[in-house]
VOKOL-896975 format. One line per field, with one value per residue: residue in three letters; residue number from 0; y, z, x of N, C-alpha, C in turn. Coordinates in nm, 2 decimals. Each point is the difference from the previous one (the first is absolute). Layout:
<pts>
rest = ALA:...
nr = NUM:...
n.c2 = Y:...
n.c3 = Z:...
n.c1 = X:...
ca.c2 = Y:...
ca.c3 = Z:...
ca.c1 = X:...
c.c2 = Y:...
c.c3 = Z:...
c.c1 = X:...
</pts>
This chain:
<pts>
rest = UNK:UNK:UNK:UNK:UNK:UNK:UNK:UNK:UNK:UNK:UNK:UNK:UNK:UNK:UNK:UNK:UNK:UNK:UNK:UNK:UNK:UNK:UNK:UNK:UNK:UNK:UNK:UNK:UNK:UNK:UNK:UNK:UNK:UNK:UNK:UNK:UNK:UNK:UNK:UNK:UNK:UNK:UNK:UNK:UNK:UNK:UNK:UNK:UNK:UNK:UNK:UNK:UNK:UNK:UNK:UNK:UNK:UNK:UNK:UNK:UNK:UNK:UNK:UNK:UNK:UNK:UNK:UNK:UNK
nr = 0:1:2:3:4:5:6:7:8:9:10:11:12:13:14:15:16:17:18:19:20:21:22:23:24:25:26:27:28:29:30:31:32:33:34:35:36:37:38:39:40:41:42:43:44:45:46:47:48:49:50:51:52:53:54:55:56:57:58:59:60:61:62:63:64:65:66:67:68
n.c2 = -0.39:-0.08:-0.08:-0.11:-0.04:-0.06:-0.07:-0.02:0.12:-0.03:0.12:-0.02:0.07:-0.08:0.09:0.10:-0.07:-0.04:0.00:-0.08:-0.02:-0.03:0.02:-0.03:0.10:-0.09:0.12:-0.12:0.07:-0.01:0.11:-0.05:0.12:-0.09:0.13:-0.01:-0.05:0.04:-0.03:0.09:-0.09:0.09:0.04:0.06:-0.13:0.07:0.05:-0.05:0.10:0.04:0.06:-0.04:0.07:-0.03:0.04:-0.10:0.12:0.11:-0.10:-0.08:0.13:-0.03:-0.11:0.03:0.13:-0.06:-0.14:0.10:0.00
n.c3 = -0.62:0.14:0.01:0.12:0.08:0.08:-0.14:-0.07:-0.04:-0.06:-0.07:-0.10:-0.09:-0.09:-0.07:0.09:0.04:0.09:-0.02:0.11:0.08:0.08:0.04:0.11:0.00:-0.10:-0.04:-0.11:-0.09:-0.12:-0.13:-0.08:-0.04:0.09:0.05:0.09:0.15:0.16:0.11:0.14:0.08:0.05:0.09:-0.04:-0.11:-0.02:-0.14:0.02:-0.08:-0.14:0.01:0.08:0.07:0.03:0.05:0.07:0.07:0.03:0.04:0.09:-0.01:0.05:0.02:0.10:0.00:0.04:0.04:0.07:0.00
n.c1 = -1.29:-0.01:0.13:-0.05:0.14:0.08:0.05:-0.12:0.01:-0.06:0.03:-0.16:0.09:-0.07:0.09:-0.03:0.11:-0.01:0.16:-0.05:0.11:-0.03:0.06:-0.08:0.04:0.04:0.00:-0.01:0.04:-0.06:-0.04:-0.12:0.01:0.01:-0.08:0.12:0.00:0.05:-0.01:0.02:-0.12:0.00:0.07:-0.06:0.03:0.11:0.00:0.13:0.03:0.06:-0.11:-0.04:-0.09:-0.15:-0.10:-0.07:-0.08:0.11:0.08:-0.13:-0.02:0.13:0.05:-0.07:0.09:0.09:-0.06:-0.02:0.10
ca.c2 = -0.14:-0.04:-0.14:0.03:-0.12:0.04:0.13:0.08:0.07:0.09:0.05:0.05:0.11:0.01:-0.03:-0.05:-0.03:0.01:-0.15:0.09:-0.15:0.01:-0.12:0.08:0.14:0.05:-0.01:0.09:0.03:-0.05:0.05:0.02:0.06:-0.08:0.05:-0.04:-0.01:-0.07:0.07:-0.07:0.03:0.08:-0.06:0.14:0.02:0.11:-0.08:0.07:-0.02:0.09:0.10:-0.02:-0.09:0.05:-0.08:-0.07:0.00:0.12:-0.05:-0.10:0.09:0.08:-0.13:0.02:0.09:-0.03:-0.05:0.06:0.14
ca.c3 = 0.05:0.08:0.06:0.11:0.08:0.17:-0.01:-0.17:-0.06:-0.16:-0.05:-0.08:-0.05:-0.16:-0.09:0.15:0.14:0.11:0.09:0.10:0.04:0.12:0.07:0.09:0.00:-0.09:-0.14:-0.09:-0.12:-0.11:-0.05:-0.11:-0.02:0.00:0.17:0.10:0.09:0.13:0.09:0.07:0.07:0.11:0.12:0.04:-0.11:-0.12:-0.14:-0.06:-0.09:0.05:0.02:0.18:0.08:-0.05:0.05:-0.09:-0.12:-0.12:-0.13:-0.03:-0.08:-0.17:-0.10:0.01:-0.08:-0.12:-0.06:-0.06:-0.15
ca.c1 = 0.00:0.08:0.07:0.09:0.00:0.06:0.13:-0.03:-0.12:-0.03:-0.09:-0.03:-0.15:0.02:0.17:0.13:0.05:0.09:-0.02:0.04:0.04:0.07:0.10:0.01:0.01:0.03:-0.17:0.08:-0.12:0.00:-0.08:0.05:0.12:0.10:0.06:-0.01:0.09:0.02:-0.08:0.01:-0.09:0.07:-0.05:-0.09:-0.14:0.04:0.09:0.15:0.07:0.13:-0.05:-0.06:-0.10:-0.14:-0.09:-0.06:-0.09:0.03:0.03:-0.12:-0.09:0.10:-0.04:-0.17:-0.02:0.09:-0.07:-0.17:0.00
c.c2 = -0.01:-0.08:0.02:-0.12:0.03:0.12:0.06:0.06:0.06:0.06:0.05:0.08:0.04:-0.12:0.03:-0.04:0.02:-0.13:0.02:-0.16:0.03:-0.10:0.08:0.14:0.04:-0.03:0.02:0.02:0.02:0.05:-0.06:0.06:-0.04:0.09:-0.09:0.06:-0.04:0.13:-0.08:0.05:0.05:-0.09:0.15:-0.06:0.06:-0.11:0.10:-0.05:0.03:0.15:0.06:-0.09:-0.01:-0.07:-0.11:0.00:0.09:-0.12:-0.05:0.14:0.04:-0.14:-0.01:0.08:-0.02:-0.12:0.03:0.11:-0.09
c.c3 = 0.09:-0.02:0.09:0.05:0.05:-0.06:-0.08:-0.01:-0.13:0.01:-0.12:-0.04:-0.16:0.00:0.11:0.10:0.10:0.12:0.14:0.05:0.14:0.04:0.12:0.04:-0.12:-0.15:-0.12:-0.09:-0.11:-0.06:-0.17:-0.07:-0.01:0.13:0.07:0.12:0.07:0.09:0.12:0.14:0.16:0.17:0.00:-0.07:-0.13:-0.10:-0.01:-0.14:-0.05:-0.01:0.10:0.04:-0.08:0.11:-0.09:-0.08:-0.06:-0.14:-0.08:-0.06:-0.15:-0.09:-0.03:-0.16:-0.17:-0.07:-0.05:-0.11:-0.13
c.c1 = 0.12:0.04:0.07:0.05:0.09:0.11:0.00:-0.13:-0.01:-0.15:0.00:-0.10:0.04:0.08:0.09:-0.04:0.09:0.02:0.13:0.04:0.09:0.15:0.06:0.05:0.01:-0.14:0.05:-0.16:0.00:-0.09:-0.02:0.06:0.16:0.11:-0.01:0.07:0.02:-0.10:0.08:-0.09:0.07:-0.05:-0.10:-0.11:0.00:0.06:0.08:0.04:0.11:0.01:-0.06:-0.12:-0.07:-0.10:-0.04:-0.11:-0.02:0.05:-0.04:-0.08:0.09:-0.06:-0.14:-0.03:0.07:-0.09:-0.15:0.05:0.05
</pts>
C-alpha cells in the first residue's frame, strides 16, 4: 500500500513500513523498526548519506527488498 502527498510517502507491506518526507534537499526516513535517518538529495540526482552516494533507485531497490522479506 502507497500514501503519497507533496512531501510524504509511506509504504506498506504486512507489519513494515517505510516513510519517506522531503523538506527540500533534504529526506528524512523512518522505518517501523524504529530506524531512521537523514538523506541528503545531490545536484546529480544521487542520496548522500554519511557513508556516500547511491543512485536513486539502487536505494528505492535495497528498501524494496528489506520490506518484502
Amino acid at each position: 500500500m502507497f500514501e503519497v502527498d507533496e512531501v510524504k510517502i509511506t509504504v506498506r507491506h504486512k507489519e513494515k513500513w517505510l516513510r519517506l518526507e522531503r523538506n527540500g534537499a533534504i529526506v528524512t526516513w523512518a522505518r517501523e523498526n524504529r530506524k531512521n535517518g537523514k538523506l541528503e538529495i545531490t545536484e546529480t540526482g544521487r542520496l548522500r548519506n554519511e557513508v556516500g552516494e547511491d543512485e536513486m533507485d539502487m536505494a528505492a531497490e535495497a528498501w524494496a527488498r528489506e520490506l518484502m522479506r
